[in-house]
PDB file of the backbone (N, CA, C, O) and the ligand in Angstrom, with CONECT records:
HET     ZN  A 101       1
ATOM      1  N   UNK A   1      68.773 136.577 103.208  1.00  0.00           N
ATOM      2  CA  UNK A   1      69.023 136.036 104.551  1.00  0.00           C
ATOM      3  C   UNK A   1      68.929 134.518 104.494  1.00  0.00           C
ATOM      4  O   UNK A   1      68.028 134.053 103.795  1.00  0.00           O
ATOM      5  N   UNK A   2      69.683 133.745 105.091  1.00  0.00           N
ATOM      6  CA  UNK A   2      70.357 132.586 104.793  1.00  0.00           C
ATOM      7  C   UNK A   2      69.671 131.861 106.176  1.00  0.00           C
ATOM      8  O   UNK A   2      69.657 132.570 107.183  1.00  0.00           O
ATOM      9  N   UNK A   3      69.190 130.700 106.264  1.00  0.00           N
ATOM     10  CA  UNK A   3      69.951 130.147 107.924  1.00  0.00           C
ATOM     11  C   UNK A   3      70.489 128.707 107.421  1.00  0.00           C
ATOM     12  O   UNK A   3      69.821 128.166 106.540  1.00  0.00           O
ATOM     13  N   UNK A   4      71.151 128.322 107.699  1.00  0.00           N
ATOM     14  CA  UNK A   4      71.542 126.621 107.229  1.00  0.00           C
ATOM     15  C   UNK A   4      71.598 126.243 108.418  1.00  0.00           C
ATOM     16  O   UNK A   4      72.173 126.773 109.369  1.00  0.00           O
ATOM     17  N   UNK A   5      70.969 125.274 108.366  1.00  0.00           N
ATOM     18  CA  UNK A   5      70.738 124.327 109.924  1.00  0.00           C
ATOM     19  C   UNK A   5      71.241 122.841 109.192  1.00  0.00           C
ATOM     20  O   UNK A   5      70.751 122.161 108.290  1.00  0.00           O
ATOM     21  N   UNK A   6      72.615 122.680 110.150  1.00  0.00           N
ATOM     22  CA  UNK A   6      73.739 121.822 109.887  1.00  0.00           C
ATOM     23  C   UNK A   6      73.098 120.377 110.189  1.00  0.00           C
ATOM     24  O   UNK A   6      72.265 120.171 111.072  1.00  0.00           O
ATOM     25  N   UNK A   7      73.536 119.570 109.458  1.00  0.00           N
ATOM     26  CA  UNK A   7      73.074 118.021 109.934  1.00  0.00           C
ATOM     27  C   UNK A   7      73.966 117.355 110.675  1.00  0.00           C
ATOM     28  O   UNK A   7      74.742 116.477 110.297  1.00  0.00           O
ATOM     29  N   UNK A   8      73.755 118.043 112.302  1.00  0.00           N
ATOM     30  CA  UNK A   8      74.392 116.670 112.760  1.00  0.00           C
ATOM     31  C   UNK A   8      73.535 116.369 113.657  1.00  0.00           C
ATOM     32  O   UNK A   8      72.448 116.875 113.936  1.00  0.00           O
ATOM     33  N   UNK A   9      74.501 114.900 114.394  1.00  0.00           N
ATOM     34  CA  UNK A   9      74.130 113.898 114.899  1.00  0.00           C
ATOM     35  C   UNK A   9      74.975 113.160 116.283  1.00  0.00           C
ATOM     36  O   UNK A   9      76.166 113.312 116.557  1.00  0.00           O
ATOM     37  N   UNK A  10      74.091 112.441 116.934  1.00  0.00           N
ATOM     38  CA  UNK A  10      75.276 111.799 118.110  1.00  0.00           C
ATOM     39  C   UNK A  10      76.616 111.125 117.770  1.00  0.00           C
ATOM     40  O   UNK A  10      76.804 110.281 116.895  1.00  0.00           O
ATOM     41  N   UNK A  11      77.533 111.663 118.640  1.00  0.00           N
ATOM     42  CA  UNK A  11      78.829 111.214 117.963  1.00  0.00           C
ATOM     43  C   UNK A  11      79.460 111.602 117.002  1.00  0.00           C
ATOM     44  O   UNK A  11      80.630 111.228 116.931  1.00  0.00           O
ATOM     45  N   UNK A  12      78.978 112.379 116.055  1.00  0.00           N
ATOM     46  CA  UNK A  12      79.890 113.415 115.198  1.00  0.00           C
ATOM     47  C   UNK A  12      80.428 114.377 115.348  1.00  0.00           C
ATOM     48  O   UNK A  12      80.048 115.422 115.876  1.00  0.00           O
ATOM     49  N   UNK A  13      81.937 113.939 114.612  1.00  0.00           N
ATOM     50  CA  UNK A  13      83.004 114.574 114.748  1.00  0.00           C
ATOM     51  C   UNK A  13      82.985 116.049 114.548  1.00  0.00           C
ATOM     52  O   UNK A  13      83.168 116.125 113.333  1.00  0.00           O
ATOM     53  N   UNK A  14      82.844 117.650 115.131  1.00  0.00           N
ATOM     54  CA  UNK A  14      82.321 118.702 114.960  1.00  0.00           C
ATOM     55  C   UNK A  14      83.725 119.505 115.112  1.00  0.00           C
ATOM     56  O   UNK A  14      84.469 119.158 116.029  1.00  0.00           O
ATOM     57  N   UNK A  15      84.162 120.684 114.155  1.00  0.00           N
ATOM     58  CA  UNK A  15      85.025 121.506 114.886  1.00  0.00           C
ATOM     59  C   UNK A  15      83.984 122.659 115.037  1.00  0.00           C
ATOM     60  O   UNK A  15      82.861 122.733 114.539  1.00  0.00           O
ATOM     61  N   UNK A  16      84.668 123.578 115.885  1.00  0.00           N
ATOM     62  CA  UNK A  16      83.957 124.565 116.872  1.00  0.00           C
ATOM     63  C   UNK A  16      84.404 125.847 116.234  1.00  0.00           C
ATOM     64  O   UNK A  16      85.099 125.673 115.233  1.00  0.00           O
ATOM     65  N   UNK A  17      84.132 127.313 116.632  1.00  0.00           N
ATOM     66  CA  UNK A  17      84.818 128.010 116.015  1.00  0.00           C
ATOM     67  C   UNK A  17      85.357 129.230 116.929  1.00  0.00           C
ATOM     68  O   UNK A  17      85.427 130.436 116.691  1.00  0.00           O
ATOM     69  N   UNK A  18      85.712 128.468 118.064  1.00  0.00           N
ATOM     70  CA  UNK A  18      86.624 128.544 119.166  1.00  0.00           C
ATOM     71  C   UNK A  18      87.219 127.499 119.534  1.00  0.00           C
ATOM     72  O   UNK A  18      86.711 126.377 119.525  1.00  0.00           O
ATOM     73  N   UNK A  19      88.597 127.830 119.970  1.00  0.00           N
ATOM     74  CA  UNK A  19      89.329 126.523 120.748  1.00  0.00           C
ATOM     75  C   UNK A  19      88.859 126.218 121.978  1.00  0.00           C
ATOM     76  O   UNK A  19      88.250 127.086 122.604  1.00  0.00           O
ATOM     77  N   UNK A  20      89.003 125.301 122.372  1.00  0.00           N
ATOM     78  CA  UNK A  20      88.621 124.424 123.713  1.00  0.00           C
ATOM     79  C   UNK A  20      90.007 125.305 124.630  1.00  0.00           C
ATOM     80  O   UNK A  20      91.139 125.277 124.147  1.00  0.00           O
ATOM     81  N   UNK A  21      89.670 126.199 126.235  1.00  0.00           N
ATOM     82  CA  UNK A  21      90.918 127.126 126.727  1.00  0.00           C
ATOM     83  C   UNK A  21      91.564 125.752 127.483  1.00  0.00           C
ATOM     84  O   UNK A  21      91.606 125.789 128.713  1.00  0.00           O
ATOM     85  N   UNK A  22      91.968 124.781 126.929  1.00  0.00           N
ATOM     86  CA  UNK A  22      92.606 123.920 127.636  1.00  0.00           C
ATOM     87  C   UNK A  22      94.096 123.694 126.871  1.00  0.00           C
ATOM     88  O   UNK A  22      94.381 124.470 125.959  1.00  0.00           O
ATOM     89  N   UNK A  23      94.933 122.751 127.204  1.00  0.00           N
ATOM     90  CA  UNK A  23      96.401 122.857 126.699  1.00  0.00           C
ATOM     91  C   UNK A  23      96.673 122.818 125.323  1.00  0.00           C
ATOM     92  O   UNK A  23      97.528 123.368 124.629  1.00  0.00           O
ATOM     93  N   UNK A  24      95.555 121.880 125.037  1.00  0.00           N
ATOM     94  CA  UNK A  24      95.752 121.237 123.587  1.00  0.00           C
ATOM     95  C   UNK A  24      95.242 122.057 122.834  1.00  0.00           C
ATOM     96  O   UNK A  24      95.489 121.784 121.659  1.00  0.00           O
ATOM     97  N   UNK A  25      94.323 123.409 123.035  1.00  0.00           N
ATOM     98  CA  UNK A  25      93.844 124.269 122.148  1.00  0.00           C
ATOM     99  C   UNK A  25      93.261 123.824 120.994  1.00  0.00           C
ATOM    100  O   UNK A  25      93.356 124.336 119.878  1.00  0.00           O
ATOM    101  N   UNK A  26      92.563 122.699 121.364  1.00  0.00           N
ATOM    102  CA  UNK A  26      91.465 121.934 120.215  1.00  0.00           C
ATOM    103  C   UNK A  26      90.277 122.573 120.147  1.00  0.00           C
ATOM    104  O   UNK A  26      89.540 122.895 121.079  1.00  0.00           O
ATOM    105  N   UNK A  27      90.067 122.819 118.419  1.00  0.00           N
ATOM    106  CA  UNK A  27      88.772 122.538 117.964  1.00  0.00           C
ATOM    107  C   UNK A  27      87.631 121.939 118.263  1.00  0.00           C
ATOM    108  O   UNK A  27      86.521 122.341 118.614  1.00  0.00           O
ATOM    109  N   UNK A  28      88.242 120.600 118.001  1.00  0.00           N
ATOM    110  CA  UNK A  28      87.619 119.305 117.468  1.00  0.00           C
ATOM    111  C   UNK A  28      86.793 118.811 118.818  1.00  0.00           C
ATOM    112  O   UNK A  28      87.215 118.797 119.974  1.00  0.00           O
ATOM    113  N   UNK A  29      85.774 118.497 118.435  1.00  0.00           N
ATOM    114  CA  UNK A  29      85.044 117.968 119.835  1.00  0.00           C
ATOM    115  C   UNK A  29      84.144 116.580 119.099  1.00  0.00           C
ATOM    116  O   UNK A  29      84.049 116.421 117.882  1.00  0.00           O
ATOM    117  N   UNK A  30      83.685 115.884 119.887  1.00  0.00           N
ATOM    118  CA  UNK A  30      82.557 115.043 119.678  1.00  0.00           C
ATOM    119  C   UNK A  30      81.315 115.550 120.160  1.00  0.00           C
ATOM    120  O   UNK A  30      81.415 116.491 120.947  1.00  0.00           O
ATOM    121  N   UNK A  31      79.998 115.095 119.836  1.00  0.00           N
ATOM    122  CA  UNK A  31      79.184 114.796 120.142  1.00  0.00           C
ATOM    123  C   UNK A  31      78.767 113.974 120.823  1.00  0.00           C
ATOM    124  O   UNK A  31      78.480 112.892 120.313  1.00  0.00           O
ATOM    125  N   UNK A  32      78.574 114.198 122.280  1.00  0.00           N
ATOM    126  CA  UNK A  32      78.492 112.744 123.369  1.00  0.00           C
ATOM    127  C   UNK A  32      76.932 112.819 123.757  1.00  0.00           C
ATOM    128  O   UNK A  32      76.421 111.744 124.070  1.00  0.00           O
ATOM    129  N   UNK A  33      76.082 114.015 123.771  1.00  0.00           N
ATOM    130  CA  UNK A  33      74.914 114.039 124.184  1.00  0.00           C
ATOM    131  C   UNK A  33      73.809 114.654 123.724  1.00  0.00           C
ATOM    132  O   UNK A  33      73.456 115.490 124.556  1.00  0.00           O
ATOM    133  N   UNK A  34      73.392 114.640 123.173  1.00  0.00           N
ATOM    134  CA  UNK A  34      72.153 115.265 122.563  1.00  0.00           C
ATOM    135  C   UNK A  34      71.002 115.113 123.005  1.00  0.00           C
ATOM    136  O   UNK A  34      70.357 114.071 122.886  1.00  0.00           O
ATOM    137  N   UNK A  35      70.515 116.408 123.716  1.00  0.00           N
ATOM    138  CA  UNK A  35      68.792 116.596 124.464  1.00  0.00           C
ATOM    139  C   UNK A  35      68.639 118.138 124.354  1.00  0.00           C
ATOM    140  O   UNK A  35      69.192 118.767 123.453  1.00  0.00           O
ATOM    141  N   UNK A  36      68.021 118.606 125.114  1.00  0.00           N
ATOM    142  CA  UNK A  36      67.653 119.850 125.210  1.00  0.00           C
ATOM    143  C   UNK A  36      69.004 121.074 125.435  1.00  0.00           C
ATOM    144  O   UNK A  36      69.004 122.300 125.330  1.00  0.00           O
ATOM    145  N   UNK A  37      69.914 120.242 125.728  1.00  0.00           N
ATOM    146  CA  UNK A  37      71.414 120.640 126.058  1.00  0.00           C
ATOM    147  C   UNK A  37      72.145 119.724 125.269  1.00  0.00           C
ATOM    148  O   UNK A  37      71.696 118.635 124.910  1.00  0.00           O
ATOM    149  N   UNK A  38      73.229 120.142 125.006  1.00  0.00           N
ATOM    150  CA  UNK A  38      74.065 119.310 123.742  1.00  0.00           C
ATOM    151  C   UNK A  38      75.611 119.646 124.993  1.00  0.00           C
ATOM    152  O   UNK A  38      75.977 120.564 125.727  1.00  0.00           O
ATOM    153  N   UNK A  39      76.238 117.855 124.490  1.00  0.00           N
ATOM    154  CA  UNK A  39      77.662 117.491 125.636  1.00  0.00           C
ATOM    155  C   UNK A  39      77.883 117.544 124.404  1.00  0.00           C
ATOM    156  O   UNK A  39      77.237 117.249 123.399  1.00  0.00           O
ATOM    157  N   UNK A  40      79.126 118.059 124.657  1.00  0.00           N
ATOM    158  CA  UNK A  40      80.530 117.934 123.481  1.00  0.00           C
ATOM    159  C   UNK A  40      81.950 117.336 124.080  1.00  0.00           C
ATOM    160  O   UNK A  40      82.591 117.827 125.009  1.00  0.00           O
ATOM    161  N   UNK A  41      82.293 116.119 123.295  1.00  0.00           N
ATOM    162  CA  UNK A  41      84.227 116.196 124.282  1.00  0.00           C
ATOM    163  C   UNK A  41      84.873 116.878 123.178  1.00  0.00           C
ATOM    164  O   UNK A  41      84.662 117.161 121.999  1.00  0.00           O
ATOM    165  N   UNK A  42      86.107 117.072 124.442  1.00  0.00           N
ATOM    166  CA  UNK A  42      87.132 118.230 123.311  1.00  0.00           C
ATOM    167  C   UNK A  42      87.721 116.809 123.161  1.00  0.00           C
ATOM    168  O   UNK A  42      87.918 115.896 123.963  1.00  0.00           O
ATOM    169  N   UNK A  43      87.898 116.938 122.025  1.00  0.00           N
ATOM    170  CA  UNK A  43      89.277 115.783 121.525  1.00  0.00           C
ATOM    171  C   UNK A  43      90.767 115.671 121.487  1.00  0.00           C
ATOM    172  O   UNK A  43      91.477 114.760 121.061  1.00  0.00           O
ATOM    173  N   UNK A  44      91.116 116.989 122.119  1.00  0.00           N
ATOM    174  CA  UNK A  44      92.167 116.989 122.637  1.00  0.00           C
ATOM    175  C   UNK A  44      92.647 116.782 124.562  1.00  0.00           C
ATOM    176  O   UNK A  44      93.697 116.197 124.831  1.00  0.00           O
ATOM    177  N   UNK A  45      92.076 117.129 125.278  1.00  0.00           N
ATOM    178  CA  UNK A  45      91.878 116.682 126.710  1.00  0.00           C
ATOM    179  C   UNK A  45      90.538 115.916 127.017  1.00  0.00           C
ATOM    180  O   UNK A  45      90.404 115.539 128.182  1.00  0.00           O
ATOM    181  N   UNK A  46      89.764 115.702 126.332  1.00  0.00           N
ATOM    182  CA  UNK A  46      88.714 114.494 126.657  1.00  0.00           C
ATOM    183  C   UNK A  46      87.779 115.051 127.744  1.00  0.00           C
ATOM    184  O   UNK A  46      86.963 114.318 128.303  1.00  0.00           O
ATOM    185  N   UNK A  47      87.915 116.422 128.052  1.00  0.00           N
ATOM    186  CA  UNK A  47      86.681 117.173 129.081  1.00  0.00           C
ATOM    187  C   UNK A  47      85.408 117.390 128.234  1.00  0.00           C
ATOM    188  O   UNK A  47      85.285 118.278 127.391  1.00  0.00           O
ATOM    189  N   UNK A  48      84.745 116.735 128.465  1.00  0.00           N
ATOM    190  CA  UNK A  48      83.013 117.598 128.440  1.00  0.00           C
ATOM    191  C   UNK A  48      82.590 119.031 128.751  1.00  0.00           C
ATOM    192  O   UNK A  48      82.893 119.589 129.806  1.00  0.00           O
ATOM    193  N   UNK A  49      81.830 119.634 127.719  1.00  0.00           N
ATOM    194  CA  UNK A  49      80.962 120.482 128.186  1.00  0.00           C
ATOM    195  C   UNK A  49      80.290 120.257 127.722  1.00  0.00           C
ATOM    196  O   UNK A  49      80.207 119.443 126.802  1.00  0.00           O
ATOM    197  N   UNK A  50      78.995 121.371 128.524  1.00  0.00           N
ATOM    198  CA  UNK A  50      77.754 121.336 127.834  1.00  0.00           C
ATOM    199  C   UNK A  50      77.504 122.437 127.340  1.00  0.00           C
ATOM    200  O   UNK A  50      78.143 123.363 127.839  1.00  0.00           O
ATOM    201  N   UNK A  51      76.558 122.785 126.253  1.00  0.00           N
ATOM    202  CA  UNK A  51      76.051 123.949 125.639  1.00  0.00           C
ATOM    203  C   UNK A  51      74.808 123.069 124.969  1.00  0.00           C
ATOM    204  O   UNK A  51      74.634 121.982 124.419  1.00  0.00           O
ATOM    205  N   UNK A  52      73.692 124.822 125.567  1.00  0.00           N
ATOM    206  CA  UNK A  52      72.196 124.760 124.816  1.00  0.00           C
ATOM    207  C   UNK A  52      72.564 124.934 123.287  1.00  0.00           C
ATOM    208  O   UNK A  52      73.556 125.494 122.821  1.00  0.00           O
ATOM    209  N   UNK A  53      71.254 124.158 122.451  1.00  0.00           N
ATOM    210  CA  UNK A  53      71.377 123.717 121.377  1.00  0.00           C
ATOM    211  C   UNK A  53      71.810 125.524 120.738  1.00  0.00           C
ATOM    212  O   UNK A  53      72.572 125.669 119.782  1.00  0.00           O
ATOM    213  N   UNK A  54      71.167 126.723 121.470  1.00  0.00           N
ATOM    214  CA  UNK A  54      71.563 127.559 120.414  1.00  0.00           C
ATOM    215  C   UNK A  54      72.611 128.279 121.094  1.00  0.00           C
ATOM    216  O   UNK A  54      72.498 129.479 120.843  1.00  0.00           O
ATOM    217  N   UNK A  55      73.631 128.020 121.889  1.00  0.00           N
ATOM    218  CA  UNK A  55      74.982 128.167 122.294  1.00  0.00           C
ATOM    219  C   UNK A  55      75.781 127.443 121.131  1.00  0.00           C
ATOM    220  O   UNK A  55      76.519 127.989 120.311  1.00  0.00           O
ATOM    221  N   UNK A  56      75.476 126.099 121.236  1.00  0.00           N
ATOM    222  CA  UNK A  56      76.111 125.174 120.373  1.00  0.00           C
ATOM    223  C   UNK A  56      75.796 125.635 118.995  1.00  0.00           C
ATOM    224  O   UNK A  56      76.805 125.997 118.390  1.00  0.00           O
ATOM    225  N   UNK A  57      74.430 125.747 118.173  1.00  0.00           N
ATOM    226  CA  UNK A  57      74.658 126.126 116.774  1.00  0.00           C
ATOM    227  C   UNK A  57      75.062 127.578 116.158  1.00  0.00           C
ATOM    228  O   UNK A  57      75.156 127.979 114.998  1.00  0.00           O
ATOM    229  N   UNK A  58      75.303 128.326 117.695  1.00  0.00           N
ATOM    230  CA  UNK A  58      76.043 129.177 117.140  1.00  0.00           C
ATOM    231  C   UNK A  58      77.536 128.943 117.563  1.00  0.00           C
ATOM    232  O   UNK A  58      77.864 129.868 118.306  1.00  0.00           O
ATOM    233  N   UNK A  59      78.176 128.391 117.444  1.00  0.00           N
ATOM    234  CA  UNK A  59      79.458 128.400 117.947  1.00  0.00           C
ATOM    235  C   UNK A  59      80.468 126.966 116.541  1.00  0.00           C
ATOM    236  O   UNK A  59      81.584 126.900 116.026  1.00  0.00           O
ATOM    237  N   UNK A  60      79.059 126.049 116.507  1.00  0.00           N
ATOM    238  CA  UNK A  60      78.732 125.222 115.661  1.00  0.00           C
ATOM    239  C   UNK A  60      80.087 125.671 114.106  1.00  0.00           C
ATOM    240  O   UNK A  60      79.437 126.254 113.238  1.00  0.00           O
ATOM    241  N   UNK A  61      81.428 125.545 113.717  1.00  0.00           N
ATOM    242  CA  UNK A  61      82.038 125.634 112.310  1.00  0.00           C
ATOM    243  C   UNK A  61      81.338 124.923 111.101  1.00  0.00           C
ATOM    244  O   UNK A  61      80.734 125.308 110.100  1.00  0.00           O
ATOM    245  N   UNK A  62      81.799 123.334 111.813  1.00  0.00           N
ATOM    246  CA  UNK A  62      81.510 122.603 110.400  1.00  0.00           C
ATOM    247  C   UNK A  62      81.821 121.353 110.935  1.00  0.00           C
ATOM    248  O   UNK A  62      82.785 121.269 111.696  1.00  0.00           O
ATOM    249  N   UNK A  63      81.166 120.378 110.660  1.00  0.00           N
ATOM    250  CA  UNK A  63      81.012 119.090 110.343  1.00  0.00           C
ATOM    251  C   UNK A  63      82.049 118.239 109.893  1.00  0.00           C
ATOM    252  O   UNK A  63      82.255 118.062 108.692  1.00  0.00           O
ATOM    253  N   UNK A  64      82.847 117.596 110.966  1.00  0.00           N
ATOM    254  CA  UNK A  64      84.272 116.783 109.976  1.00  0.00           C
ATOM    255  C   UNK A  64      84.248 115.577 109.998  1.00  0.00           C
ATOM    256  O   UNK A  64      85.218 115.009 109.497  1.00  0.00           O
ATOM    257  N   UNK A  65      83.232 114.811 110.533  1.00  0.00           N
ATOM    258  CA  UNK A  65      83.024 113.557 110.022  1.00  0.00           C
ATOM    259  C   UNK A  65      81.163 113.077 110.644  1.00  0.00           C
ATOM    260  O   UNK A  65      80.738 113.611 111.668  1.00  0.00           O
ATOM    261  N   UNK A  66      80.427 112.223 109.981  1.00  0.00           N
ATOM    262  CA  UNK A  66      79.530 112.278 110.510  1.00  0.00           C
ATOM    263  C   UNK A  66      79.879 110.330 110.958  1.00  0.00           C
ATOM    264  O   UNK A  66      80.368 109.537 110.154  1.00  0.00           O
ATOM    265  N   UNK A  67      79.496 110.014 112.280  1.00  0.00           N
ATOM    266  CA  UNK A  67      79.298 109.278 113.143  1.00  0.00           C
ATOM    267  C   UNK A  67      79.026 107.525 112.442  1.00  0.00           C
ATOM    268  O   UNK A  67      79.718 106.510 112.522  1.00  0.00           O
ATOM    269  N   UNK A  68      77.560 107.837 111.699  1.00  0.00           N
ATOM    270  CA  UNK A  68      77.031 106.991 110.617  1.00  0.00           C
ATOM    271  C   UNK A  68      76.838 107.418 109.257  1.00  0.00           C
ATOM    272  O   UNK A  68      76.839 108.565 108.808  1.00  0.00           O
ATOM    273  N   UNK A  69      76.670 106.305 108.662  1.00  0.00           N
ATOM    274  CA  UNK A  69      75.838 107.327 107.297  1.00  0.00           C
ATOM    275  C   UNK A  69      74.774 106.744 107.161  1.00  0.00           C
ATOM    276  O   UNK A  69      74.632 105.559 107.462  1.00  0.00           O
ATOM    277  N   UNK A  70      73.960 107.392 106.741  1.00  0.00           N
ATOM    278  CA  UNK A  70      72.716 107.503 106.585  1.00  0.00           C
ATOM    279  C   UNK A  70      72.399 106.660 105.943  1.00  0.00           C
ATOM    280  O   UNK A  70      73.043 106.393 104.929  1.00  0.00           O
ATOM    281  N   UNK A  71      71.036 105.779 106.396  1.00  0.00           N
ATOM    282  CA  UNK A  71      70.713 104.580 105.931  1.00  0.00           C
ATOM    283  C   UNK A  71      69.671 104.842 104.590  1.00  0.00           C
ATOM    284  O   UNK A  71      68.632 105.498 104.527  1.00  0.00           O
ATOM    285  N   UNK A  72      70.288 104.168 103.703  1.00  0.00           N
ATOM    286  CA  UNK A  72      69.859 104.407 102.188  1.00  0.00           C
ATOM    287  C   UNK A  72      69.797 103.365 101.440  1.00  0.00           C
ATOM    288  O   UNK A  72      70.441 103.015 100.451  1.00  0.00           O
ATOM    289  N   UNK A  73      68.626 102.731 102.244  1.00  0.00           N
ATOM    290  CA  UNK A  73      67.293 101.172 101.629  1.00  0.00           C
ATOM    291  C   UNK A  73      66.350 100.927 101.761  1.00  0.00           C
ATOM    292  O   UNK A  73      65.895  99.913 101.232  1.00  0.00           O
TER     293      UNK A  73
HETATM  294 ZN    ZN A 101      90.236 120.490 125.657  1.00  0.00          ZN2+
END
């Protein structure tokens, strides 16, 4: 039994592993908010939602760009 708990962060680029039911049928969302509830924009119509962190890490694909990189000094 596995769990991988993904590294992200505010502002990283996330696809989902559902489409966003809007025109553009995007993946791809950002990371706009991170608290006890996690905002995501779809990156194809630019709407927000929100989802609790374990809505979001289960729904959570994969990681397609991270925001910063990690400070290493
Ligand atoms: Zn959308």
């Amino acid at each position: 039994m596995t769990s991988t708990q993904l590294d992200y962060g505010l502002y990283d680029i996330v696809e989902m592993k559902k489409e966003h039911p809007c025109n553009t049928r995007s993946k791809i969302f950002k990371i706009v908010r991170m608290g006890a509830d996690i905002k995501i924009e779809c990156q194809g119509c630019k709407n927000v939602i929100m989802l609790t962190r374990y809505n979001f890490n289960k729904r959570l694909k994969r990681i397609v760009s991270k925001a910063q990189d990690d400070k290493t000094d």
